[in-house]
C-alpha positions, 0 to 999 in steps of 0.5 A: 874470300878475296885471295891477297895478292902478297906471297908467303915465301916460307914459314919455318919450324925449327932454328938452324943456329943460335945466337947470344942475347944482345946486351941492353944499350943506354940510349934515352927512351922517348915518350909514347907516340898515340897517333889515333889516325891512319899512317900516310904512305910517302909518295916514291917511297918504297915502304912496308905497311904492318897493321897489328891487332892483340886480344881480340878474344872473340869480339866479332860483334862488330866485325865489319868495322873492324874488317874496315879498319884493317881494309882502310888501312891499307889504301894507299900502300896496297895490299901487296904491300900490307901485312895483318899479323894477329899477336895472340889471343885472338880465341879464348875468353871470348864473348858468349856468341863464339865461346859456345861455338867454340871460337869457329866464327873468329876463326872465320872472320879473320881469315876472311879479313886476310890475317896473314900471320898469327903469333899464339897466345896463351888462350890458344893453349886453353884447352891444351897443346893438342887442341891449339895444334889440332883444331885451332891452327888448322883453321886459320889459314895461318901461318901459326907462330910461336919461336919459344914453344918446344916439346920433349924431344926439343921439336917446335909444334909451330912455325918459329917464324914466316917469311913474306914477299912484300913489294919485292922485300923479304920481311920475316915475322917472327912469333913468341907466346909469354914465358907465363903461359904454363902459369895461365893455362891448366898444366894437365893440357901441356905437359911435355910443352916447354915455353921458354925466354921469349927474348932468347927464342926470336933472337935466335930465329933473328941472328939465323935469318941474318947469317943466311940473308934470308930476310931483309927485314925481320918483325918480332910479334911478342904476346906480352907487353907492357903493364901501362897505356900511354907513359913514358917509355921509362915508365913501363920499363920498370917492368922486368919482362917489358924492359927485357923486351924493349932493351934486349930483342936483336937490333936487327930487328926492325919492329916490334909488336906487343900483346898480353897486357891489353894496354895501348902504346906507341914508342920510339924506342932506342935501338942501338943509335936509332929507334924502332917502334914499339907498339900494342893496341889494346884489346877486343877488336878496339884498335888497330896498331899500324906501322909504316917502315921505309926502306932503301934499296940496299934493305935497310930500314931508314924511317920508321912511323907508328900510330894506334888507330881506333876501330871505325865507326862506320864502314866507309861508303868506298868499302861498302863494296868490298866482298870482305864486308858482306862476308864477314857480316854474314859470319856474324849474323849466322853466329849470333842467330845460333847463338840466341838459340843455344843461350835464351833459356832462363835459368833463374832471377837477381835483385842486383848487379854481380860484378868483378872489381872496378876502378872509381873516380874519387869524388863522383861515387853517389852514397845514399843514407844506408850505404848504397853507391852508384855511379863512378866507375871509371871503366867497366872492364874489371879490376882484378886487384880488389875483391867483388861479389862476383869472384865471392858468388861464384866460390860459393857456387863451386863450394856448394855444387861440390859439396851437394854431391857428398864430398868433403869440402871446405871451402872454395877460391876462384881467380880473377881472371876466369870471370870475363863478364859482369852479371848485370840485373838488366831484367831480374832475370838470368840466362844461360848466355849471360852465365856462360859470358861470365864463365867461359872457360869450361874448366872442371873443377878440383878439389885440392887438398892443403895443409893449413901452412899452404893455405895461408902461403896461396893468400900470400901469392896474391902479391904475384911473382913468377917461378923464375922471382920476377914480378909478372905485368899484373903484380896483384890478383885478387882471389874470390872466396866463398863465405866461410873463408876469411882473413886479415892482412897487412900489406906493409908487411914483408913478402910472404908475412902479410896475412896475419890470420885467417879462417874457414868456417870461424875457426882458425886455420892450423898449419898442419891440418888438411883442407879441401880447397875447391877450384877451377882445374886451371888454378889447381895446377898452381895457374895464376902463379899461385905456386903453393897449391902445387905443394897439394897432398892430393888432387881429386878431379870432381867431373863437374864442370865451372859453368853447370856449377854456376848455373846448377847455383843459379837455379838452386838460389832462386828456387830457395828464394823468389828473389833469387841471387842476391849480390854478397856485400861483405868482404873475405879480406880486410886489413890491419896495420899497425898491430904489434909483434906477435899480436902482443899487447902491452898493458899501460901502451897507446896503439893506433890500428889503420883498418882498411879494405872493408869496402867492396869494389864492384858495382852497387857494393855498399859504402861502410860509414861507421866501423866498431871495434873491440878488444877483449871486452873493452869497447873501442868505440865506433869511428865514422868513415870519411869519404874523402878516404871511404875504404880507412878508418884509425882506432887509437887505443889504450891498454889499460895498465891493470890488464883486462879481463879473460886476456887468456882468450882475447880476440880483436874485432871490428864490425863493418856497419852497413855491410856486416862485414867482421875481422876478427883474431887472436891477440895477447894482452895482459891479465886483469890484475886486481889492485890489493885494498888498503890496509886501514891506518890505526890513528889516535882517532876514529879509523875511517875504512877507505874507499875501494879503488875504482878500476879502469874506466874502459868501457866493457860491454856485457856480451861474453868473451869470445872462445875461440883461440889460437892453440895447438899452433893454429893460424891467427883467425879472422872468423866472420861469425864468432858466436860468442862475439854476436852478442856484442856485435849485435848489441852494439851495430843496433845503436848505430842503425835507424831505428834500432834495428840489428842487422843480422848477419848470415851464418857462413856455410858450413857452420855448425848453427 
């Protein structure tokens, strides 16, 4: 590898002083600045030349171009005058080609690009403390940084900053991780490790660097960022941590980099009675965040630019040349021919596309006559705030791994975040490559054991807040279930109120009764913010590990069926607003129920068009789905004022059509009272007997009651399969589907038929 010619000076582990936090100043927030071009060096200016990358988690793929835009970047300026500073994550969540080589050839890149700085990300704790402090850091050729990163006896295990020799200049730059890291990485691999206020750790470093005149001019590198790409600077800043970031960070620092969010964004920011910039660039190798600082002869910062610039597309004939290029090509081919080796193997067969939740363009999703979508995604990354047939796929694949070996299980969750690719029906079959690119991570998994009352408060920390009350850059997280574990929300609802019933296995859930939850070690730990499941009466580490469960799944599918894996068309949550207080019903009263979310989001999921409803025996008929709303339809009913029959064991219910999908729960409406026959009138003529009152018109359909109820203070049920109700359910969807024909629905796991 070419050797820079620019200088570390030193790299610094502890803080020699400390200083208070800088209070937030009011100047007026400027617009984001998305210059996708390389910065211009100013003729007999003296300038220092910042080229900045975030989450680049193994996506070596293209590394020459990327290895080109770094390099392209610093013509002009020269090398000498350059710094490359990685924003963390640049291992972790990787593609397959690294992940199975445990992220050595990223490594390797980088290093051999001439990343001069490389500020610790959350991934970089994945597999612990001893692991990013032991293998990772001594790989790169570093420095490593992470300034708000302590042990027990208050020892940083990272350079808090590292100071460069840059066209005579002194620049320091300054490294701290997200204060949510012990909450995205399993605790088990971090005790003792404190990650404390990144804010507070690199004004600490700031004001000391300052005191002592160490530094001349000081970057602060932050893994965390903002929650939006190209707003306006107010905009994201109604993000807490953001704002704490932009508004907060000492003035004297001259520049800040930004990761995390993997969002893409260029500020001016107000910095006392001048600006700074502010920058991210996105993710996965796409960009680079470049920033120019002009500086006089006394040190100071007088001018500022900043630009995200898009990877190039093809390295520059003036490139081609540079010994940098052959060597990280060579990186690459070397990994990718090991990696084809290691991840060929077929492990079984699908009949469609597995997919994390997407984002579509309303108006542009095509929907056939039985419900099947296509196109319209806006982006193919995934949407972890909406439910899909891959976060379902892949509980039930844990659920039924760990219940094969005879322990007793439940059911399972799986958050969002671990599944990092979508597994795509390109063939028919599936490989082992792909099923590792879905699942990286290599957790084990746990079987957590909860009361009911912390089962339902994890489905309520879906709506996310951090321990310290803040609301983190992704506010929602979808968990993924297995089949037999299903509820109901309202969202318009207060925090920690919104689930107003679930079940597993079609019965209700009961407060103080004790489930086993299988889930990834990672989230077992209460990761993700799901604080509840720290509230566990016992942890029991299975052994097995999240990929052999998935493929060991995989295997067992396609065994079981020539087809293989089929992607699951049904949701686990559907929501319902406008039920009344208590799920009580008042005879005589006109309710209008909005029920929602009955779609799935990921690829090829099946589009609803007609949802049934029941309450009790009455019918309440069947509403078509318009698909300017296709996730939304209203019921507006009316109790009838004598009551209804069975209301002791009454159960609302609507049915999905073309998906199957059913909600279902426990509601209180008033009994049948039957009306009294009159008494005849005697009359000095021939009495006529009167005719019986007729009773209310509501249609009932002939299918029993359902059973199941919520005694012995059991949460509300949403069972996705009451038997009693299939009757009904049946007999009703075969008049709505062509031909007559009921589609059947498939009996959860763990049921008892």
């Amino acid at each position: 590898m070419t050797t820079p010619t620019r200088k570390r000076a030193t790299a610094a582990a502890a803080v020699l002083g400390t200083a208070a936090l800088v209070s937030a100043f009011a100047a007026p927030a400027q617009a984001a600045v998305l210059s996708p071009s390389f910065i211009t060096p100013t003729a007999g200016a003296t300038q220092i030349n910042l080229i900045g990358f975030n989450d680049f988690h193994g996506r070596f793929l293209d590394a020459d171009l990327f290895a080109a835009t770094v390099l392209q970047a610093q013509q002009g300026f020269g090398e000498e005058n350059s710094l490359v500073i990685s924003n963390g994550d640049a291992v972790g969540a990787s593609i397959f080609e690294s992940s199975i080589q445990q992220d050595q050839p990223t490594i390797d890149v980088l290093n051999a690009i001439g990343v001069d700085a490389w500020t610790q990300g959350n991934h970089e704790f994945d597999q612990g403390i001893d692991d990013a402090t032991g293998r990772i850091a001594p790989a790169t050729d570093g420095p490593d940084l992470a300034a708000n990163v302590t042990l027990e006896d208050g020892s940083h295990p990272f350079d808090t900053h590292a100071i460069f020799e840059v066209d005579g200049l002194k620049v320091a730059v300054i490294g701290a991780v997200t204060e949510e890291t012990s909450t995205l990485v399993s605790l088990d691999g971090i005790t003792g490790v404190t990650f404390g206020d990144p804010v507070e750790a690199v004004n600490e470093v700031a004001a000391e660097l300052t005191a002592s005149k160490a530094a001349d001019v000081i970057i602060a590198s932050y893994h965390e960022g903002a929650p939006a790409s190209d707003v306006p600077l107010e905009t994201n800043e109604e993000a807490e941590v953001f704002s704490h970031i932009v508004r907060d960070t000492a003035p004297e620092v001259d520049a800040i980099f930004n990761a995390h969010s993997h969002r893409e964004y260029a500020y001016d920011a107000p910095n006392g009675a001048s600006t700074r910039p502010v920058i991210q660039a996105g993710q996965y190798a796409e960009n680079i965040a470049q920033v120019a600082l002009t500086v006089d002869a006394s040190g100071n910062v007088t001018k500022s630019e900043s630009s995200v610039v898009p990877t190039l597309e093809a390295v520059p004939a003036a490139l081609e040349s540079d010994p940098r290029i052959a060597e990280v090509r060579s990186i690459r081919d070397a990994a990718v021919a090991e990696a084809d080796v290691l991840g060929a193997q077929v492990i079984g067969t699908q009949t469609g596309d597995l997919s994390r939740g997407k984002e579509y363009e309303p108006g542009t999703l095509a929907v056939a006559e039985d419900g099947t979508t296509s196109g319209g995604v806006v982006t193919t990354e995934d949407n972890r705030a909406d439910e899909s047939s891959l976060g379902g796929s892949m509980s039930q694949s844990m659920l039924e791994t760990v219940a094969a070996t005879g322990r007793d299980v439940d059911a399972a969750i799986m958050n969002p975040g671990g599944l990092r690719a979508d597994l795509l029906d390109n063939d028919g079959q599936i490989t082992y490559k792909e099923a590792a690119t879905v699942i990286p991570f290599a957790n084990n998994l746990s079987v957590v054991s909860l009361k009911g009352v912390d089962v339902k408060n994890v489905l309520e920390e879906q709506w996310q807040l951090t321990a310290t009350g803040e609301v983190p850059s992704r506010p929602y997280l979808q968990l993924g279930l297995s089949d037999n574990f299903t509820y109901i929300f309202d969202s318009s609802r207060p925090r920690m109120d919104r689930i107003v019933g679930l079940s597993i296995d079609d019965e209700p859930v009961k407060p103080d009764e004790t489930y086993n939850l299988v889930m990834p070690t990672f989230l077992a730990a209460g990761g993700d913010n799901f604080h509840s499941l720290k509230n566990n009466v016992g942890v029991q580490d299975t052994g097995l590990i999240d990929l052999d469960a998935f493929v060991s799944w995989i295997r067992s599918e396609t065994a079981a069926s020539a087809a293989g894996v089929t992607p699951d068309t049904k949701r686990n949550g559907i929501e319902i607003v406008g039920l009344p207080e208590s799920n009580t019903f008042v005879a005589g009263e006109t309710y209008t129920l909005t029920v929602s979310k009955f779609n799935l989001t990921s690829l090829g999921f099946t589009q609803n068009l007609s949802i049934v409803g029941w309450i009790g025996q009455m019918e309440l008929g069947a509403q078509t789905v318009d698909l300017a709303t296709p996730n939304q339809v209203e019921f507006t009913f009316t109790v009838p004022e004598n009551g209804l029959a069975n209301a002791a064991e009454t159960r609302l219910a609507f049915l999905a059509s073309e998906s199957g999908s059913v909600a279902s729960l426990p509601v209180i409406v008033p009994p049948l009272v039957e009306s009294p026959a009159p008494t005849s009138t005697p009359g000095p003529t021939v009495s006529v007997t009167p005719t019986a009152t007729a009773e209310p018109t509501a249609t009932a359909t002939a299918a029993p009651v359902p059973t199941a109820d919520a005694a012995d203070g059991a949460l509300a049920t949403t069972g996705a399969d009451e038997n009693a109700m299939f009757a009904a359910i049946a007999g009703a969807l075969a008049l709505l589907v062509a031909g007559g024909a009921a589609i059947l629905l498939r009996r959860r796991a763990g049921s008892d038929a």
